[in-house]
Each structure stands twice: as C-alpha cells, then as structure tokens.
N, C-alpha and C positions, 0 to 999 in steps of 0.2 A: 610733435615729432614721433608719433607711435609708430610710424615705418620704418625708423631705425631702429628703433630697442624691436622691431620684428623680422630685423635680421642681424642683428647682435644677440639677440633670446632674451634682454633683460628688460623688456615691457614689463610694469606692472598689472597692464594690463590686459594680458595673456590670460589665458586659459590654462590655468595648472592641469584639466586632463588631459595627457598626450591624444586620447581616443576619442578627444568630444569631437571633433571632426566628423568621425566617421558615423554609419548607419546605425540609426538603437538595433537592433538584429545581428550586424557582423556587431558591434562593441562591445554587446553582451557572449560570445561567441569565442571571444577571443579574451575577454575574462574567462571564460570557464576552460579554455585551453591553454592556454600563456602561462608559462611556468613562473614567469613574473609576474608582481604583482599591483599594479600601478591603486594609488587612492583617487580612488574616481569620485565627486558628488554622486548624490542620489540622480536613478535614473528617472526619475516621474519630474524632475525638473526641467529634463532636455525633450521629455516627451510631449507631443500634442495634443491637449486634452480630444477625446473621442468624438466623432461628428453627432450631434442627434438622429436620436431612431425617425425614421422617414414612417409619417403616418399614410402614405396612400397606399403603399403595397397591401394592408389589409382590406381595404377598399374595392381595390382592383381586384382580389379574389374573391371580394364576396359576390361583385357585377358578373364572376366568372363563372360563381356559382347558380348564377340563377338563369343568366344568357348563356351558350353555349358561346365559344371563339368563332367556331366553324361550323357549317351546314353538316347535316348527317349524310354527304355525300362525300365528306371529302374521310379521306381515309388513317389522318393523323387527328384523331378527337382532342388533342390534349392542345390543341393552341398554334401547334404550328401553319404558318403561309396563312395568319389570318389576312394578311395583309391583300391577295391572291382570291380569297374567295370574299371580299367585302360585299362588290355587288353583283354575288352570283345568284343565278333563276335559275330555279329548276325547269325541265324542258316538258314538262306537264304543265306549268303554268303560263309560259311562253307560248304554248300548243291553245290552251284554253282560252287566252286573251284575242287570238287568231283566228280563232273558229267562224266559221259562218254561219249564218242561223239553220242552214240546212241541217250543217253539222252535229251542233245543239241536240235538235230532234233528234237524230241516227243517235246519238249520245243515249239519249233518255230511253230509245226503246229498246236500243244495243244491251244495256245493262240489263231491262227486264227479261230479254231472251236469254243471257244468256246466264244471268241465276238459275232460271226455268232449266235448261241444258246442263248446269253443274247440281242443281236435283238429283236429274236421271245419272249422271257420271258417278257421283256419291253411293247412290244407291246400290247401284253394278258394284263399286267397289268395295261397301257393305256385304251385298251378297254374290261377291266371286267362289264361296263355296259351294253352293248352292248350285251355281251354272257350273261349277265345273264337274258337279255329282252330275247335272242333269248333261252336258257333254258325253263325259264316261259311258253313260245308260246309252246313248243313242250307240258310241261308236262300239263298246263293247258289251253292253246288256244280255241279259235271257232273253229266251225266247218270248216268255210271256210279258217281259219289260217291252218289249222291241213290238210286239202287237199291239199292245196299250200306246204305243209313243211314249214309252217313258214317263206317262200321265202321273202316279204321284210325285217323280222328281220334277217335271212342270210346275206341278201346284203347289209343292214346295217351294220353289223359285220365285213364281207367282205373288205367295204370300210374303215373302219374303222382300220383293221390289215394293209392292204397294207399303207394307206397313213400312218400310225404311223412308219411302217419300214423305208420307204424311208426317212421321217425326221429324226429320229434316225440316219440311214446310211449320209448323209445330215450333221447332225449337229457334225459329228464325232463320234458318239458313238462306230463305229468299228476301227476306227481308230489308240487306242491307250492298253495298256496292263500294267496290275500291278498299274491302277491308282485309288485313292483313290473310296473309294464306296458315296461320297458327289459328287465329278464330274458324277459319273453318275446317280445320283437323278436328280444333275441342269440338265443335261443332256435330261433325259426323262422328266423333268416336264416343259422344251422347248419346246420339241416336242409335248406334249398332249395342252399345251397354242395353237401353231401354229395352232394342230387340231381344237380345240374351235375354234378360231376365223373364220375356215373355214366354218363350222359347223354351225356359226351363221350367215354368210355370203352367205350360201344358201339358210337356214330358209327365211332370209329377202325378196332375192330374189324371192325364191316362192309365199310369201305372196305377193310381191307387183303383181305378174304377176295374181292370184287371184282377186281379186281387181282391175285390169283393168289401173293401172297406169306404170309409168314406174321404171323401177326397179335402186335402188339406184346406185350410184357408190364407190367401195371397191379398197382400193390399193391391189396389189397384195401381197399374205402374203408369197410367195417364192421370191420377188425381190429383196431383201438383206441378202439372204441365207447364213450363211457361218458357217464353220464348227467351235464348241466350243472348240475343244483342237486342239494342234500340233498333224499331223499324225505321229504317229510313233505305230510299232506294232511289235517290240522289245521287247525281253529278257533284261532282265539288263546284260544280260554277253554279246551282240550282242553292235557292233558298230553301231551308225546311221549315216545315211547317209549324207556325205557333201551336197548335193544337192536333190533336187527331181525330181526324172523322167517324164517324158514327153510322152503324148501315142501317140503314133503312127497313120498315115494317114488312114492306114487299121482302128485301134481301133476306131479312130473318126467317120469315115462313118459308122461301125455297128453300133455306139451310134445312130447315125443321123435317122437311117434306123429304128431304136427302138421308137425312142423318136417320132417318125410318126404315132403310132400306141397308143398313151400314149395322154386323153384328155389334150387339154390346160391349164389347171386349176392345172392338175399336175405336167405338164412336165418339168419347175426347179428343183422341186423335185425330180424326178425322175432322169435327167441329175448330180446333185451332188450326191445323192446316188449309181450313175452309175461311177462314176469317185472314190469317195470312197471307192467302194468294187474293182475297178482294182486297187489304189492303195496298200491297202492291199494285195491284192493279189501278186503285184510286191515287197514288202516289205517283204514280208512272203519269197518268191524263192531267195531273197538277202540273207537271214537268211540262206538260206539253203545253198550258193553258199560259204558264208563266213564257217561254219563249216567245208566244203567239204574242202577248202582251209586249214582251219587249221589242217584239217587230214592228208591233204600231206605234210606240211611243218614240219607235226611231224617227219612223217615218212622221210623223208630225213634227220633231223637232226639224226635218230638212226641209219638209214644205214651208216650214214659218221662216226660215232663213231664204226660200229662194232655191235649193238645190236638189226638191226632190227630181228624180229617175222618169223613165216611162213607166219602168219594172214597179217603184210605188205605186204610180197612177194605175198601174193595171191592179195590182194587189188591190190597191182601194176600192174599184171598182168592182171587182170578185169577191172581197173577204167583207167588204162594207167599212165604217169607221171605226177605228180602235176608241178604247175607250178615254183617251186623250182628245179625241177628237171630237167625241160626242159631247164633253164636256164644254168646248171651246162654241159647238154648236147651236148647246144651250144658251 
C-alpha cells in the first residue's frame, strides 16, 4: 500500500530529499540560493555515471587530415556541403574524357604554340624598358638619334629580347604545360635577375676599360644554368615519358656548328635554350605518336567486335595497320 502513505507523506519509503525529484543542475542551484537548508544525500549518487569517450572522432580527423572533405573548388575548405560535392568532376576532366581524337592532336600542338607565344610575351615584358626607351627615341629623339633610327636603343632592345628568350627557354619556361601562372612569374623574374646581373657586369666592365685600369672579374652568370621545372609538355590526358630522350650525333654537331657563331658570354644560354626547345619539340611528336596509337587500337577493337565505321576502313586504308593490328596479322 505505498500509494497511501504517498498521499498521507508517511511512506517509509519516500525519499527524505524534498529536491531529489528535480534536475541535478536546478537542485544544485537552489541549494546554493534557498535560504533554507534541506539534508540532501550526496549528489554523485543521483547522478549518471559519464557516457565513454567515443574513439572515432579521432579517427575521423586524422582521414580529414589526409583527404580533404571538399574539392579545391568548392569555396568552404573546412568540411562543409561535403555531402554536395561527393561526386563532383571538375569540367577539364569532363571536357578531356569527351575529346575527339581530332581534339587530342590540337591539344598537343595548342600547348607547344603556345609556350613558344608566352616566350616572346615574357620577353616584351622583361624588356618593356628598353622598348619604351627605344619608343621615346623614335617619337622624341635628337636629330642625330632620329637619322640613325634610333639604332643604339634598337640594339639595346635587341639584345635585350634575344637574351630574355634563351634564359626563359634555359630555365624551362617552354618546357612544361598547364602549370600554375606563380611558376611562371618565378620563372621570368629568374630570367630578367640573370639579365640584370649581365647588364651590370658589362656596365662595370666598360667603365673600368674607360678609366684605363683593368677590368674586374665576374663569375659566369650561365655556369650553373638549369632548367626550374621538370620537362614535360603534356596534356593531362597524355602519358609521360619513362625516360628522356637523348639527341642524336647529327643534332649535336648542328648545335656545335650554331653555338660557333653565338658570342661567348652567351653561348650556355644559348646551348640550354637549344636543347630545350628540341626537347619540346620531341615531346610534342610523342603526344602525337601516342594519340595515333590510340586511334588504331580503337579501331581494332571495333573491327573485332563487328562495328567498325567506313571512316576506320578508310583510315586503314590511308594510315595502313596500327600496331594492334599488325600483331593480330602476324
């Protein structure tokens, strides 16, 4: 009959805290306010021992640490709407998987052109002094400038674009495709330092041969020339090469026969810039040898199934057998 004595109050089996009822948070709360003072048991008795520590949250931050949440497209880095970019493509990979083989090729020679094109833009913007000294001369010059054509602000200039290229070519800057636009600032602002120092290293020496003394000594600024990135002048959809090519007895001697005719002051420069632009150039005809490959190995797999084109049989008939096919021949 404990529901009577719990509404008479004289259950023995009551609760002597008036407050055990209530929240550990307000109970405690109202001890430390309540002018009264009730004898409460201890409060670790009414309380719930503490849930365990959850071992995955450390887990999950370390997967965090090493995978990003989100693509570097999306604009909250820290994890949010991963849910949103799970299976996103970027629209360069989308584009590349789409391509036609025509595409491919334009791809491969697109890139060599237009390294070759941010050479000469580099260059110009290296020596925008220069042109704009040799401007000046034409529109407001002396007389005796203005008869000359402005000839030593030419030659200035002059020298000026050529040795910016070959260092450019030199330090890699044709070398490589699709790489960040920071690599090729460090890139050019290599090449215009190297110039300066030239620059002030024949200043010096004229002054001193003026003067009547003997002309300082400079270390050579092309003796540890090397190029700032890996060659590579690849598509992201193109393989690179196990290895790098090697040029040829013939290609040496016309280097050799070149660099004859090239002052000594420039001629390392000239020599890597010379070996960088055949690289690319062998690298570029790989890109191309690899597409062509992959066009006949299409086209065998559709013949053996039944489904090649007219457009294959004419390819075959023009281009000869890919080398899938030669094999199948043998």
């Amino acid at each position: 009959m404990g529901w009577l004595g719990g509404w008479f109050g004289g259950s023995s089996n009551a609760p002597s805290d008036p407050l055990g009822n209530l929240d550990p948070k307000l109970r405690e709360f109202l001890q430390k306010e309540s002018p009264v003072k009730f004898n409460t048991p201890d409060l670790s008795e009414h309380q719930p021992p503490p849930p365990p520590p959850q071992q995955s949250i450390p887990q999950q931050s370390s997967q965090n640490d090493t995978t990003p949440a989100v693509p570097r497209e999306s604009l909250f880095q820290d994890g949010r709407y991963a849910h949103l970019w799970k299976n996103y493509r970027s629209q360069a990979s989308i584009d590349a998987e789409f391509k036609s083989d025509h595409e491919r090729l334009m791809d491969v020679l697109d890139a060599f052109k237009e390294r070759k094109a941010a050479i000469g833009r580099a260059a110009l913007e290296n020596c925008a002094e220069e042109q704009f000294t040799w401007a000046t001369c034409m529109k407001s010059g002396g007389i005796s400038a203005r008869m000359t054509m402005c000839r030593a602000e030419v030659q200035k200039f002059e020298r000026c674009y050529q040795t910016q290229s070959r260092l450019l070519k030199a330090l890699g800057y044709l070398n490589s495709y699709g790489r960040s636009a920071e690599v090729d600032e460090e890139i050019q602002m290599r090449a215009d330092e190297l110039y300066q120092r030239i620059v002030h290293q024949q200043a010096e020496i004229a002054k001193a041969k003026e003067e009547g003394r003997e002309p300082p000594a400079f270390d050579n600024v092309f003796k540890d020339l090397q190029p700032m990135v890996a060659p590579d002048t690849y598509v992201p959809s193109m393989p690179k090469p196990t290895k790098q090519p090697l040029p040829s007895p013939e290609q040496i001697a016309a280097w050799k026969e070149k660099l004859e005719k090239v002052p000594e002051l420039d001629r390392k420069a000239e020599e890597e810039a010379l070996k960088a632009e055949w690289l690319a150039r062998v690298q570029m005809a790989q890109g191309i040898q690899h597409v062509r490959e992959e066009q006949a190995r299409q086209r065998a797999e559709r013949k053996a199934k039944g489904e090649d084109t007219w457009m294959d049989k004419f390819k075959t008939m023009m281009l000869g057998n890919g080398p899938n096919e030669e094999g199948k021949s043998s």
